[in-house]
N, CA, C and O atoms as CSV, one atom per row, in Angstrom:
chain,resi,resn,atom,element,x,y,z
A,1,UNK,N,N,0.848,-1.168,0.000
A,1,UNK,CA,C,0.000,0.000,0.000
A,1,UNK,C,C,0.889,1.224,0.000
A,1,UNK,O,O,1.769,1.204,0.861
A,2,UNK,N,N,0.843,2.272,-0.777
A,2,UNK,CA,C,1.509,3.403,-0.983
A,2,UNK,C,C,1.317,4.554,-0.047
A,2,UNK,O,O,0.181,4.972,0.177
A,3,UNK,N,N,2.285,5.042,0.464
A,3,UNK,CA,C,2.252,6.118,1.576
A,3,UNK,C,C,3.464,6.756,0.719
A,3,UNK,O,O,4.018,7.382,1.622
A,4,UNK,N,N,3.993,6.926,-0.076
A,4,UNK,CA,C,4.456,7.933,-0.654
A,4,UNK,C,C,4.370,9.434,-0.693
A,4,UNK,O,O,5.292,10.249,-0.743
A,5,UNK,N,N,2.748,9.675,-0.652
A,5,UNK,CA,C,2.364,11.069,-0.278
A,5,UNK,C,C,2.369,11.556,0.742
A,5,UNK,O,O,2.560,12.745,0.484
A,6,UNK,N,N,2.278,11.444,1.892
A,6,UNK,CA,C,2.116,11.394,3.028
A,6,UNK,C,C,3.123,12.631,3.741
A,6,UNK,O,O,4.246,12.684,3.240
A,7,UNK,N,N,2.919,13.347,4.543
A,7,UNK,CA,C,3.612,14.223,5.138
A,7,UNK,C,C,3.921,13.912,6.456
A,7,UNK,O,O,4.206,14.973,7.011
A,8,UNK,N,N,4.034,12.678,7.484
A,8,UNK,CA,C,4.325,12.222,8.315
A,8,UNK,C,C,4.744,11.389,8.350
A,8,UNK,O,O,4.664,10.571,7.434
A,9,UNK,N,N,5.540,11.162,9.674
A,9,UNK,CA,C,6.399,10.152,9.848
A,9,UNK,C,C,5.423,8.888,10.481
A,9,UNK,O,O,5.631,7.781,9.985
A,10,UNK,N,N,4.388,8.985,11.531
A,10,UNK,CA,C,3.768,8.266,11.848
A,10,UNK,C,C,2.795,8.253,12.131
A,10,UNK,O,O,2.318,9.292,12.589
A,11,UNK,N,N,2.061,7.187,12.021
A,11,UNK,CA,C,0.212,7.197,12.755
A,11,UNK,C,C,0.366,6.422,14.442
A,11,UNK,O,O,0.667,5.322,14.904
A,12,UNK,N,N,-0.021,7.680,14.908
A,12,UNK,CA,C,-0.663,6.797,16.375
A,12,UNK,C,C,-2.192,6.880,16.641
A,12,UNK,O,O,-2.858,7.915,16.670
A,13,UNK,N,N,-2.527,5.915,16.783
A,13,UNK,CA,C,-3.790,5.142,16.963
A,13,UNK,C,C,-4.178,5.534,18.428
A,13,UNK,O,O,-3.055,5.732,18.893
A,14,UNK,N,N,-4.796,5.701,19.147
A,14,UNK,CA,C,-5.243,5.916,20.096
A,14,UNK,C,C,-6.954,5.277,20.926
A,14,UNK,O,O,-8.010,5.889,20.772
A,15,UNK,N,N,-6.820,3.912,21.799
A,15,UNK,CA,C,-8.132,3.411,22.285
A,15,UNK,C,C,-8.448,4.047,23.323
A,15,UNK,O,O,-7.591,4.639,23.979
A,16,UNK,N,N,-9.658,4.040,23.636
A,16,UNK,CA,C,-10.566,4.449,24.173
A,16,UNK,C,C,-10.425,4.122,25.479
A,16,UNK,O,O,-11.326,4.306,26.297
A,17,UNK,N,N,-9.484,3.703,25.715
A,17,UNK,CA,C,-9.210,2.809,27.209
A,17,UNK,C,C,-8.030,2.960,28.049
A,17,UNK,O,O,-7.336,3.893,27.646
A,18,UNK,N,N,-7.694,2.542,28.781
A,18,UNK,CA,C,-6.549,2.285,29.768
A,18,UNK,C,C,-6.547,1.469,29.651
A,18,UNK,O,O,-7.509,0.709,29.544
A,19,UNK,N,N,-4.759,1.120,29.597
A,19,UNK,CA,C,-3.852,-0.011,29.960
A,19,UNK,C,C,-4.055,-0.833,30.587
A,19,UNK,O,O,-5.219,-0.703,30.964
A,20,UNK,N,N,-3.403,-2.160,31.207
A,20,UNK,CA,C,-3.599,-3.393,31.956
A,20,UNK,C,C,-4.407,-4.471,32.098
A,20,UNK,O,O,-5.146,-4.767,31.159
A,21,UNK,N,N,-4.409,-5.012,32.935
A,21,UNK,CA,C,-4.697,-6.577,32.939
A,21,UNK,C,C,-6.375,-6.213,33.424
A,21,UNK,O,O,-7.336,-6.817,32.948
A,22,UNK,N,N,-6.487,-5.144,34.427
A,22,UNK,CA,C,-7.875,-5.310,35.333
A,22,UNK,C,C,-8.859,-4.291,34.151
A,22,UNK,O,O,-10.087,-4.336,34.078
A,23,UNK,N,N,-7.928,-3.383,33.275
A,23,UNK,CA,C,-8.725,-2.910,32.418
A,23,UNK,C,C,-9.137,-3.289,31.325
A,23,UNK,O,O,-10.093,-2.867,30.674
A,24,UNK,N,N,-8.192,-4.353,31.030
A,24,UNK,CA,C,-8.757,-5.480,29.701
A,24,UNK,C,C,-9.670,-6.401,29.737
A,24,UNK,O,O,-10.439,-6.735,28.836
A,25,UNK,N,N,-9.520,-7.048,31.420
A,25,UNK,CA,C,-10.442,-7.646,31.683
A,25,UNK,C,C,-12.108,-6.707,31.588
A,25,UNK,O,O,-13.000,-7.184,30.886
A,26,UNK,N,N,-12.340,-5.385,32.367
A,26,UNK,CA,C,-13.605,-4.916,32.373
A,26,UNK,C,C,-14.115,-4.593,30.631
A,26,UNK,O,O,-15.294,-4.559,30.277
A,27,UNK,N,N,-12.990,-4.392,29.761
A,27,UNK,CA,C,-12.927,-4.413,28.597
A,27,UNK,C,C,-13.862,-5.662,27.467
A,27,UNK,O,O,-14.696,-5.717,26.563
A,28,UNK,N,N,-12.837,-6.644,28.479
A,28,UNK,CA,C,-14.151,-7.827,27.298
A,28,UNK,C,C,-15.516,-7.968,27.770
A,28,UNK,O,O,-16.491,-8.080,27.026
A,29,UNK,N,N,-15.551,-7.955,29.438
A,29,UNK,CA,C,-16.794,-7.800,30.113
A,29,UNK,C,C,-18.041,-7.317,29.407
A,29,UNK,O,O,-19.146,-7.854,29.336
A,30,UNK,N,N,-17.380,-5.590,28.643
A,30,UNK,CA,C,-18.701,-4.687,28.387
A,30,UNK,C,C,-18.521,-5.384,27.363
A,30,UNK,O,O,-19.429,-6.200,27.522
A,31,UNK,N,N,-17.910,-5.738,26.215
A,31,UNK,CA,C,-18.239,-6.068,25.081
A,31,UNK,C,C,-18.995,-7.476,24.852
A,31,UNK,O,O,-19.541,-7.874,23.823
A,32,UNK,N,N,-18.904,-7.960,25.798
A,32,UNK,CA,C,-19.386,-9.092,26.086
A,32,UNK,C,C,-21.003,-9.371,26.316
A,32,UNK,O,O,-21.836,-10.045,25.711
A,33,UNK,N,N,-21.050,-8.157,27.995
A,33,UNK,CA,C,-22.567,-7.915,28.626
A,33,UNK,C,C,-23.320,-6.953,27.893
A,33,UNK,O,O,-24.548,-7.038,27.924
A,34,UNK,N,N,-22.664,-5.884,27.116
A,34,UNK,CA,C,-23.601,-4.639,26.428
A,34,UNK,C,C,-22.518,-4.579,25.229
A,34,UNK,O,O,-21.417,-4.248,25.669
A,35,UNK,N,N,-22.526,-4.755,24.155
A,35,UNK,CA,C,-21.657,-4.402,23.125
A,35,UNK,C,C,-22.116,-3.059,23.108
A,35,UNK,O,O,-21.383,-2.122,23.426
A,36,UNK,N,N,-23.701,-2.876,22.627
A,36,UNK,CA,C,-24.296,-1.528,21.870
A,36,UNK,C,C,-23.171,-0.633,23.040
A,36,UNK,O,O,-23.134,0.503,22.567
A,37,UNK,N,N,-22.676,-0.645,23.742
A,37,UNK,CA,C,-22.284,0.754,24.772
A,37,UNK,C,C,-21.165,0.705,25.093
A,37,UNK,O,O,-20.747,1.360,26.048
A,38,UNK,N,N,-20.199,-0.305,24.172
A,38,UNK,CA,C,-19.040,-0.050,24.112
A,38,UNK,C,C,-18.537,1.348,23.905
A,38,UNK,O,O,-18.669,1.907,22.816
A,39,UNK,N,N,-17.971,1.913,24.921
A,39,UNK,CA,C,-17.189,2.892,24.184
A,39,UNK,C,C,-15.820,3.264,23.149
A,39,UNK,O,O,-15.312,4.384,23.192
A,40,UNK,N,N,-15.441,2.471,22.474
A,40,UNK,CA,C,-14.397,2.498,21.703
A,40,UNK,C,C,-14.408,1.852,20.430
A,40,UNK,O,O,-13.888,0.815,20.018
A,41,UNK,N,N,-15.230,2.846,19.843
A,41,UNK,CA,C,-14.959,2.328,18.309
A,41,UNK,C,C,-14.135,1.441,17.317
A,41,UNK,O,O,-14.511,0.668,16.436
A,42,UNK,N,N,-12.589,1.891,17.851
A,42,UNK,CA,C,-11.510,1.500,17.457
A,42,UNK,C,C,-11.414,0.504,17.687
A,42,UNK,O,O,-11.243,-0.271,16.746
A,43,UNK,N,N,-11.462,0.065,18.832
A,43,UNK,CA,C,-11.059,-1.374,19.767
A,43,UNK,C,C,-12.335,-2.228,18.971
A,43,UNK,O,O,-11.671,-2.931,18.209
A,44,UNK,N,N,-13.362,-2.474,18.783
A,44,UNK,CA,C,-14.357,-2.729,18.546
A,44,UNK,C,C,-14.243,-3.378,17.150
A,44,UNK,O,O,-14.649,-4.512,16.894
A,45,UNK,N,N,-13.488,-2.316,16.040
A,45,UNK,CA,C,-13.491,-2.630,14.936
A,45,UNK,C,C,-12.327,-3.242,14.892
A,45,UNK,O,O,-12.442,-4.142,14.061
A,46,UNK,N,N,-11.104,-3.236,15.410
A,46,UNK,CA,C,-9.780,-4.342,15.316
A,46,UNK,C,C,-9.740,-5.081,16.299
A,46,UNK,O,O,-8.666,-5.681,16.352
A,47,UNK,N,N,-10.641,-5.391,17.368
A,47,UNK,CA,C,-10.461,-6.299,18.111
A,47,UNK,C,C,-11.732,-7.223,17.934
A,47,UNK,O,O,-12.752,-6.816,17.377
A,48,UNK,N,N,-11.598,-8.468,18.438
A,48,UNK,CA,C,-13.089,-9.529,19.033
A,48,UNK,C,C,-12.365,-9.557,20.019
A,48,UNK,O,O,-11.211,-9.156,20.172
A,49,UNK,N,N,-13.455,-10.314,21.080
A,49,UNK,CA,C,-13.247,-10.832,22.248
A,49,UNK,C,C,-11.721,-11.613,22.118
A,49,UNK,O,O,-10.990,-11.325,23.066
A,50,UNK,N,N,-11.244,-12.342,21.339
A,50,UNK,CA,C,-10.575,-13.502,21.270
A,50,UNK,C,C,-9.231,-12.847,20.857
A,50,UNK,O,O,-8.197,-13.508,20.763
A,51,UNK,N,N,-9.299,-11.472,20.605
A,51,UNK,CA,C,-8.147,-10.431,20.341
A,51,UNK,C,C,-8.144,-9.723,19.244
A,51,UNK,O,O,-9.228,-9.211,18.964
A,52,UNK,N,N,-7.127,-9.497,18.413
A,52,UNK,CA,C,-7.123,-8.912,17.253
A,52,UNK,C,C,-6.925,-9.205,16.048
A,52,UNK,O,O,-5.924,-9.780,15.621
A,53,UNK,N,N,-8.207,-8.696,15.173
A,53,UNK,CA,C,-8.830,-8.947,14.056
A,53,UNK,C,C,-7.485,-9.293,12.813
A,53,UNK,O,O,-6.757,-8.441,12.305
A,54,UNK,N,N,-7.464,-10.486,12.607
A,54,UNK,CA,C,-6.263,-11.036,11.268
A,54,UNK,C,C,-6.121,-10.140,10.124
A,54,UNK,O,O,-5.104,-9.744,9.555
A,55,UNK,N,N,-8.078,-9.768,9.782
A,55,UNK,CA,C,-7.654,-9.277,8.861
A,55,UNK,C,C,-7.385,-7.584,8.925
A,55,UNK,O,O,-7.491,-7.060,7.816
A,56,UNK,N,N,-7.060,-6.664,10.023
A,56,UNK,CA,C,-7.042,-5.730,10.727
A,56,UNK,C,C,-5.056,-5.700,10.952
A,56,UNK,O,O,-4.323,-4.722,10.804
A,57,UNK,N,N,-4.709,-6.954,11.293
A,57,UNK,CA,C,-3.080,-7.505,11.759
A,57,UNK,C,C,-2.635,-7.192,9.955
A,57,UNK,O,O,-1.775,-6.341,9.725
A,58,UNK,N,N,-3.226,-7.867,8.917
A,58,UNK,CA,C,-2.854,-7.729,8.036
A,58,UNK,C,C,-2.618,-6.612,6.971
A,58,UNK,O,O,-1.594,-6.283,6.372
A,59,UNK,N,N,-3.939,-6.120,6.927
A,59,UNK,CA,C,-3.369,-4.616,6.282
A,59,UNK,C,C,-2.398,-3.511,7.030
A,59,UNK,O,O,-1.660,-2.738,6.419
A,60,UNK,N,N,-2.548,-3.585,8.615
A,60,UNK,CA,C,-1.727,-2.628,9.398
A,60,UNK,C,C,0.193,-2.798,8.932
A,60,UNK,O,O,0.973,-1.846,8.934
A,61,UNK,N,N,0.511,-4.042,8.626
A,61,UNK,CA,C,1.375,-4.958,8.201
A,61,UNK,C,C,1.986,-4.231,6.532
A,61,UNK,O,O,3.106,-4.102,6.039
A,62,UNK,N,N,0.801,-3.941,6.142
A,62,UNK,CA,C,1.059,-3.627,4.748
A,62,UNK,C,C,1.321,-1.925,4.379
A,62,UNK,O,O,1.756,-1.320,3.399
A,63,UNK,N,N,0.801,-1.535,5.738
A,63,UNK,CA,C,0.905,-0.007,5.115
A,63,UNK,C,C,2.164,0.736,5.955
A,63,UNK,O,O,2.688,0.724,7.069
A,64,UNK,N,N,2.294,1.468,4.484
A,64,UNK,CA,C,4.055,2.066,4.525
A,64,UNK,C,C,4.352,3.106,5.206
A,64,UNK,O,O,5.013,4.077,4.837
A,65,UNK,N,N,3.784,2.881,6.376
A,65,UNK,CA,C,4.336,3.947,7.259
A,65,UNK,C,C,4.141,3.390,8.803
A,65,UNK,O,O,3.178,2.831,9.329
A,66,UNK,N,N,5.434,3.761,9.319
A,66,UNK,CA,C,5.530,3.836,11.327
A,66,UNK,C,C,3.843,3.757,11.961
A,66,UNK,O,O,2.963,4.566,11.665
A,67,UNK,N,N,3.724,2.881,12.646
A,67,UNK,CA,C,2.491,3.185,13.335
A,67,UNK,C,C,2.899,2.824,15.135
A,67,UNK,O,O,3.693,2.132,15.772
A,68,UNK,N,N,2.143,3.481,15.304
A,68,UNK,CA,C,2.012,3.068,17.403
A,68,UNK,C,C,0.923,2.854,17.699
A,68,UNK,O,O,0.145,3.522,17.018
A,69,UNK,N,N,0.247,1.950,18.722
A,69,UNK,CA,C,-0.995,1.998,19.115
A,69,UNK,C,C,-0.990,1.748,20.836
A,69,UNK,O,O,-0.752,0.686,21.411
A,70,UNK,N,N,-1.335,3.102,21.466
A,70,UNK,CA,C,-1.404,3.287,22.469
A,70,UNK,C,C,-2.947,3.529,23.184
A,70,UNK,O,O,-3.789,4.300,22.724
A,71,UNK,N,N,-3.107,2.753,24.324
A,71,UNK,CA,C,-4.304,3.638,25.341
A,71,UNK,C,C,-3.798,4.756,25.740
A,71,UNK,O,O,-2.642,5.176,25.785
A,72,UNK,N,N,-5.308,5.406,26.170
A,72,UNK,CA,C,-5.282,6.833,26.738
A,72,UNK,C,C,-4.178,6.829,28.060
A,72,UNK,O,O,-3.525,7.855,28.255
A,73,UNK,N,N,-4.054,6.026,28.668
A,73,UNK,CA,C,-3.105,6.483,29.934
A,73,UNK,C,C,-1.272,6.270,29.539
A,73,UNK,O,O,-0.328,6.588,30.262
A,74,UNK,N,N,-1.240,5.829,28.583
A,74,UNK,CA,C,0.184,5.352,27.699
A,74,UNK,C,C,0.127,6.578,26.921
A,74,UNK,O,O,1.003,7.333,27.343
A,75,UNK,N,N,-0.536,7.109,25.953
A,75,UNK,CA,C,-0.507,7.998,24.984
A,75,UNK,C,C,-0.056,9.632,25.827
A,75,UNK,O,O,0.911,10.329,25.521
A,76,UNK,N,N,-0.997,9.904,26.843
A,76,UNK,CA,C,-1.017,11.059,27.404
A,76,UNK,C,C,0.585,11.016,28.415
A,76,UNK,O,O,1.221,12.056,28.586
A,77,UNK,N,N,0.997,9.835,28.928
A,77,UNK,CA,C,2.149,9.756,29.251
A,77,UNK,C,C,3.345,10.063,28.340
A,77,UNK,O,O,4.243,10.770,28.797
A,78,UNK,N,N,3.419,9.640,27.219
A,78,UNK,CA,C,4.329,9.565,26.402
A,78,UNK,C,C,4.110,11.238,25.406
A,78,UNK,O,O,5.076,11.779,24.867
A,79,UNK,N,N,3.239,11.589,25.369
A,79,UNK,CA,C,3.200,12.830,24.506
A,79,UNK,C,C,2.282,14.107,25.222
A,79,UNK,O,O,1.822,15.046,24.573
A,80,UNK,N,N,2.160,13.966,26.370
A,80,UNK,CA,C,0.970,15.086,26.825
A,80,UNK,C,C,2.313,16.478,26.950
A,80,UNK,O,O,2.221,17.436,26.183
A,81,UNK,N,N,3.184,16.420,27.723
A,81,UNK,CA,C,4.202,17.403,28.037
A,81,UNK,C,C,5.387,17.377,27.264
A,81,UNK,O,O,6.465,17.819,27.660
A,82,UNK,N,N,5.084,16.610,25.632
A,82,UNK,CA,C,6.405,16.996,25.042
A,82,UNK,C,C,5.974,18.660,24.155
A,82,UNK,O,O,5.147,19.564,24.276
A,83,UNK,N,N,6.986,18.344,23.379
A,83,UNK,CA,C,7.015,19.578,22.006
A,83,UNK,C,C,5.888,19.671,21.114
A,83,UNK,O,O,5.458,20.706,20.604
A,84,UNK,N,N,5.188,17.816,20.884
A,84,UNK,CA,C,4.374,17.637,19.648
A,84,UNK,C,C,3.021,18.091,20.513
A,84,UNK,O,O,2.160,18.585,19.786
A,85,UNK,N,N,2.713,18.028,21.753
A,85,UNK,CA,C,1.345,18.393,21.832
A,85,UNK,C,C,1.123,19.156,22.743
A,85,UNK,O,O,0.154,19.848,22.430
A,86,UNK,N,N,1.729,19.566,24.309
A,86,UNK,CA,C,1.488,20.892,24.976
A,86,UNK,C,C,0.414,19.796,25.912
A,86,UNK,O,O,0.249,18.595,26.129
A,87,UNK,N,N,-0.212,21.278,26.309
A,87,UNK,CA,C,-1.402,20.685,27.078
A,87,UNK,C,C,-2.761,20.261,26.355
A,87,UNK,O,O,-3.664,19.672,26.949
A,88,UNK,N,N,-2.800,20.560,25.252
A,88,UNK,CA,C,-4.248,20.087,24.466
A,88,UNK,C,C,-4.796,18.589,24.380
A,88,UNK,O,O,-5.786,18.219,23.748
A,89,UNK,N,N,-3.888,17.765,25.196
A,89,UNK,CA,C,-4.997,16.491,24.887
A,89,UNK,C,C,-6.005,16.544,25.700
A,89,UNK,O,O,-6.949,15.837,25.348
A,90,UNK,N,N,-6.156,17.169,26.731
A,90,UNK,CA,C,-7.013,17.107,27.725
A,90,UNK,C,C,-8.567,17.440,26.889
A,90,UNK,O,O,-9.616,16.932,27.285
A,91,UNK,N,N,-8.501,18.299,25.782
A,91,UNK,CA,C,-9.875,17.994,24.920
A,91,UNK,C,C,-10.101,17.374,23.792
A,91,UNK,O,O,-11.109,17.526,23.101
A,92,UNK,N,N,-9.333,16.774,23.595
A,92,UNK,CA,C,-9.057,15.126,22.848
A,92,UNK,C,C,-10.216,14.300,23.322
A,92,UNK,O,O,-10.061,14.051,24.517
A,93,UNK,N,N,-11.412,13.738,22.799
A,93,UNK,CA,C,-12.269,12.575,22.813
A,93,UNK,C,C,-11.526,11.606,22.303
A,93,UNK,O,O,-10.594,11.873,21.544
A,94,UNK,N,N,-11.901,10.101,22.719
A,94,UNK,CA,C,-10.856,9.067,22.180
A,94,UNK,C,C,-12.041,8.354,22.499
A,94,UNK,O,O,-12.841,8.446,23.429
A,95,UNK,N,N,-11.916,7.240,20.984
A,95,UNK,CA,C,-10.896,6.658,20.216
A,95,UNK,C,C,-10.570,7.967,19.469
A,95,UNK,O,O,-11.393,8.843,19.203
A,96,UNK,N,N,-8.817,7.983,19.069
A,96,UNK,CA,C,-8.550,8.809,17.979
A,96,UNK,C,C,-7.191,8.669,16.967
A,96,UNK,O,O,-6.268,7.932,17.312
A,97,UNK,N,N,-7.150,9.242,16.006
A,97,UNK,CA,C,-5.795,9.018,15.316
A,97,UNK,C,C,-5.310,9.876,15.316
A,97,UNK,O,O,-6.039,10.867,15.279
A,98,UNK,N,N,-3.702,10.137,15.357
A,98,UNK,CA,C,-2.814,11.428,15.051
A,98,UNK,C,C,-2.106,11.027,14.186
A,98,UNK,O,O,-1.994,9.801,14.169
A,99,UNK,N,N,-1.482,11.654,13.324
A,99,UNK,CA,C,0.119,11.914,12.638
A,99,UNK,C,C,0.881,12.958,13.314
A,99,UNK,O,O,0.677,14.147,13.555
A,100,UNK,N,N,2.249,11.760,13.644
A,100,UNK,CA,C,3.579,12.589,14.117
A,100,UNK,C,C,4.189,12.896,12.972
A,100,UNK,O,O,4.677,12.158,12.116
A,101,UNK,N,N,4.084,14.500,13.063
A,101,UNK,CA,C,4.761,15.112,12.022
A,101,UNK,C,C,6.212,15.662,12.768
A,101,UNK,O,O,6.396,15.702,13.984
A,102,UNK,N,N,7.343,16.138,11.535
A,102,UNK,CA,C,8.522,16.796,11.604
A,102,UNK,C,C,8.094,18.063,12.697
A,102,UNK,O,O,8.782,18.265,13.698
A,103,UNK,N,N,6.885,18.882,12.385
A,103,UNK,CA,C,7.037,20.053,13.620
A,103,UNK,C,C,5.641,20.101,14.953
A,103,UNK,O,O,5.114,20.980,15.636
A,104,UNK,N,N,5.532,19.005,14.826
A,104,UNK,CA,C,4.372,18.579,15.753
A,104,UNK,C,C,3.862,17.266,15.193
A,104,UNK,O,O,4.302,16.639,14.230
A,105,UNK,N,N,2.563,16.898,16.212
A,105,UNK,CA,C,1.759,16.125,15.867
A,105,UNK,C,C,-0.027,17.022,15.674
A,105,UNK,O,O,-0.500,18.005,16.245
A,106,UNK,N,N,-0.493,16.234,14.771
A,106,UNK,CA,C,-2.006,16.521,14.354
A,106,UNK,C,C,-3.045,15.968,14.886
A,106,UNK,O,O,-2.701,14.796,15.034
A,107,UNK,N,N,-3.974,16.068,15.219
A,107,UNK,CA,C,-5.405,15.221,15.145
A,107,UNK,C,C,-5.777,15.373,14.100
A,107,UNK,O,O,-6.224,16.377,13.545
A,108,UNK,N,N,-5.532,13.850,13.578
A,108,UNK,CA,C,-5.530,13.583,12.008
A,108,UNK,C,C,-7.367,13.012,11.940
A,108,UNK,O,O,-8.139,13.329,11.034
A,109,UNK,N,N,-7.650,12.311,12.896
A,109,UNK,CA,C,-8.956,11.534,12.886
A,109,UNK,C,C,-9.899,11.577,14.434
A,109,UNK,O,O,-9.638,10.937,15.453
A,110,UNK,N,N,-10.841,12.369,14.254
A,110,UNK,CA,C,-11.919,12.299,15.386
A,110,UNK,C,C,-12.182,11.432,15.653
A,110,UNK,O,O,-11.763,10.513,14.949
A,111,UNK,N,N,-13.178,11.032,17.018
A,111,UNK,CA,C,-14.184,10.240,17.956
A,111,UNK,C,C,-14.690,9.866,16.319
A,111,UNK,O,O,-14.695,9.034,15.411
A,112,UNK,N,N,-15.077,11.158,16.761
A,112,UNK,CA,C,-17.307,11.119,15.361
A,112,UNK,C,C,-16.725,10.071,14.193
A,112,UNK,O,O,-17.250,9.039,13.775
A,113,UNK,N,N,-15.547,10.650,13.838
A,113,UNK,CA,C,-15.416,9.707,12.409
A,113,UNK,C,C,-14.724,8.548,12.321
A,113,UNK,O,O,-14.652,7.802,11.345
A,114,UNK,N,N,-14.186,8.423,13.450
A,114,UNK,CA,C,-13.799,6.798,14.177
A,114,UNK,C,C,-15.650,5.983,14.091
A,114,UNK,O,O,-16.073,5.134,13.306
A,115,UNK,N,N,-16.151,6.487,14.906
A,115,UNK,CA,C,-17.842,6.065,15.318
A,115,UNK,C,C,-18.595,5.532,14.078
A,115,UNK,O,O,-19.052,4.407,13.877
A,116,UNK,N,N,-18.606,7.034,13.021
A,116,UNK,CA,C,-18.942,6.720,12.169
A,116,UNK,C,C,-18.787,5.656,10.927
A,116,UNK,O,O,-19.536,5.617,9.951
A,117,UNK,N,N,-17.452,4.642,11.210
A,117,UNK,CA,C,-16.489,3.878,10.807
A,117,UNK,C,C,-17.792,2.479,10.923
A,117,UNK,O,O,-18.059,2.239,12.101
A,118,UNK,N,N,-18.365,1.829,10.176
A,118,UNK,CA,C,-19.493,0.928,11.015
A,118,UNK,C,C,-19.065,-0.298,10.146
A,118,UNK,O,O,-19.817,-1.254,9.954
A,119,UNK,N,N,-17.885,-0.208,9.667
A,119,UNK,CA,C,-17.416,-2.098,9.585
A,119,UNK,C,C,-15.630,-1.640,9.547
A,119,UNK,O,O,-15.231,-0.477,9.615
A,120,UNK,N,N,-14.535,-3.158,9.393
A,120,UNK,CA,C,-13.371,-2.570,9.129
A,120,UNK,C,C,-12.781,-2.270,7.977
A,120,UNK,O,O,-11.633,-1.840,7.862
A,121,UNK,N,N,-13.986,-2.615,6.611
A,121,UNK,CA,C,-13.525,-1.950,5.328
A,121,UNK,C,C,-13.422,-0.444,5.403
A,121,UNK,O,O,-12.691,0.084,4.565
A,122,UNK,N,N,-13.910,0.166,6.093
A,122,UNK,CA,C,-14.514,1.593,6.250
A,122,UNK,C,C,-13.116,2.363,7.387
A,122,UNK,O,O,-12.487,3.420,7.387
A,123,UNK,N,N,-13.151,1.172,8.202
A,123,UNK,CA,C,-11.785,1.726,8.766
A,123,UNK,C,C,-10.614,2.610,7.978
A,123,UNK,O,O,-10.098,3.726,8.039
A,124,UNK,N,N,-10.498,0.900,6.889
A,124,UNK,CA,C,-9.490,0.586,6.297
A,124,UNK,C,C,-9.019,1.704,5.342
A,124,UNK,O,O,-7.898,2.129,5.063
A,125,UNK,N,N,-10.446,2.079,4.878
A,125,UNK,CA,C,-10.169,3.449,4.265
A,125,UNK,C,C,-10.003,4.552,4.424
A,125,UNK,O,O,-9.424,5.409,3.757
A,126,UNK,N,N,-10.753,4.573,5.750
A,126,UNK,CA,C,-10.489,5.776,6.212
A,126,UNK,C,C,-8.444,6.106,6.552
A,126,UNK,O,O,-8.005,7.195,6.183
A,127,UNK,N,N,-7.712,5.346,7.054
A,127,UNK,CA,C,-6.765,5.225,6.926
A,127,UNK,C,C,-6.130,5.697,5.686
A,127,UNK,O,O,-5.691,6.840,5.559
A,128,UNK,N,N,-6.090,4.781,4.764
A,128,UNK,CA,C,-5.744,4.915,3.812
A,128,UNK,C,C,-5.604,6.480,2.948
A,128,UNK,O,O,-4.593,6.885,2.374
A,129,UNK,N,N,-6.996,7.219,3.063
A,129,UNK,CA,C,-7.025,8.203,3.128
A,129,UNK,C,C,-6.020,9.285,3.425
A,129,UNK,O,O,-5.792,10.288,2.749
A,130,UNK,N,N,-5.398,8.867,4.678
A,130,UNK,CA,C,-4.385,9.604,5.099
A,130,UNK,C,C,-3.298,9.783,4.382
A,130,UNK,O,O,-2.634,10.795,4.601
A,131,UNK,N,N,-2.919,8.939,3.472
A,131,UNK,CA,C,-1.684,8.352,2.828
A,131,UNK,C,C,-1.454,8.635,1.717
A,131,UNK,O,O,-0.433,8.460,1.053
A,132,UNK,N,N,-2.985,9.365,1.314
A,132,UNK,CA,C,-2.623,10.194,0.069
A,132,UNK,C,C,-2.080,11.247,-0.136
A,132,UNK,O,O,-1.935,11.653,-1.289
């Protein structure tokens, strides 16, 4: 898949969730007891219960550019007080996508249009998108 166009160095992905064992566990729980009220789009569309989606492993695999995929308590650790973002994640809704660019990073992809994402072909493109 061509990322040739692209003006960044990387996509970070961003779930809707916190890190760990007790939060993965309440994680399959809701998706389990209430899907409809999952909150995380993202997770939803590359994950099942049983983990993450093959065919989700596979295109991520294929596209030509750096990616990271962090939860909210990993993400805001690693980039809340550098250079690329300041204090603005704090009105960041998540799930979300950024590109780390050369003089910052972007909010490349909203909540709404994560949400609006309603299978992983739709993901897939939406991604892709970016890369043009």
């Amino acid at each position: 898949m061509n990322g040739s166009q692209q003006s960044f160095d990387k996509l970070v992905f961003v779930y809707n969730a916190d890190s760990g064992l007790v939060n993965l566990a309440k994680d399959i729980l809701h998706k389990l007891l209430s899907p409809s009220t999952y909150p995380c789009s993202l997770c939803d569309l590359t994950y099942s219960v049983f983990g993450e989606k093959q065919s989700w492993v596979r295109f991520r695999k294929q596209l030509n550019v750096a990616q990271e995929y962090l939860h909210i308590d990993e993400f805001t650790a690693q980039y809340e007080n550098t250079r690329h973002w300041g204090s603005g994640l704090s009105t960041v809704a998540y799930p979300a996508i950024f590109t780390l660019e050369s003089n910052g990073m972007r909010h490349a992809v909203s909540k709404e249009e994560l949400d609006a994402c309603e299978s992983l072909p739709a993901l897939k493109s939406l991604v892709l998108s970016l890369l043009e």
